[in-house]
C-alpha positions as CSV (number, residue, x, y, z in Angstrom):
1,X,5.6,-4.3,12.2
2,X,3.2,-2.6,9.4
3,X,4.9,-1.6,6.6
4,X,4.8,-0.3,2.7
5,X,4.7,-3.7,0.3
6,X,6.1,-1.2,-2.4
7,X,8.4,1.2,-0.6
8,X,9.3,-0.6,2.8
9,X,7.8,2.8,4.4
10,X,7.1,2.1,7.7
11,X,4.1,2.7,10.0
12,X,5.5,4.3,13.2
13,X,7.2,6.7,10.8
14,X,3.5,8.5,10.2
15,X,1.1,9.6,12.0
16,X,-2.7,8.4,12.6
17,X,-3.9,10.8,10.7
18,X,-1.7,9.9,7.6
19,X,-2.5,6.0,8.5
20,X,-6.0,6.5,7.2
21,X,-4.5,7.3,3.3
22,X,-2.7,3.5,3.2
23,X,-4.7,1.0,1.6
24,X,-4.3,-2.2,2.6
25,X,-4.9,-5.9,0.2
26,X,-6.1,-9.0,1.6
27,X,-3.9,-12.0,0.3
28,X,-5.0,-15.3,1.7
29,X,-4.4,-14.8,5.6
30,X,-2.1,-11.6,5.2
31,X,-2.5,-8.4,4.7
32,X,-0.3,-6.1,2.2
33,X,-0.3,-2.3,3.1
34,X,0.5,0.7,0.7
35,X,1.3,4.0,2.1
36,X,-0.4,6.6,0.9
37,X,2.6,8.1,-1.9
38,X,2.6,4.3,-3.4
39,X,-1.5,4.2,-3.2
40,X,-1.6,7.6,-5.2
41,X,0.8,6.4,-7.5
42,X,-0.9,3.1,-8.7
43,X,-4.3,4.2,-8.0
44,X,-4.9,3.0,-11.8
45,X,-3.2,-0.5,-11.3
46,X,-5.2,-0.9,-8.1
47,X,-8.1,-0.2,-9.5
48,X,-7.5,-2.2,-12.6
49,X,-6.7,-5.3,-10.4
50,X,-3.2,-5.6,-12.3
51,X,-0.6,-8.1,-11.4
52,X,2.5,-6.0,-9.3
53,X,4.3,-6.9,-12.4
54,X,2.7,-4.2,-13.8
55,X,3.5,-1.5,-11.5
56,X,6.5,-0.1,-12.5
């Protein structure tokens, strides 16, 4: 089941069309999803590359 790394928000709560706003992170052989209020909200520590120390 897909969900938010930061929020736990989960995928068959949104729509397809709302889908296409989560980013998602490739961590070795996983993938880490943010929905798209947590992707808005760090856009700067995404695009920094910070640590998710950092996000808070």
């Amino acid at each position: 089941m897909t969900a938010c790394h930061r929020c736990g928000r989960l995928r068959s709560s949104v729509s397809d069309l709302e889908f296409l706003a989560w980013s998602s992170e490739r961590t070795g052989s996983s993938i880490r999803w943010l929905c798209q209020v947590c992707s808005k909200t760090h856009v700067r520590d995404i695009e920094g590359k910070l640590p998710d120390e950092y996000w808070r």
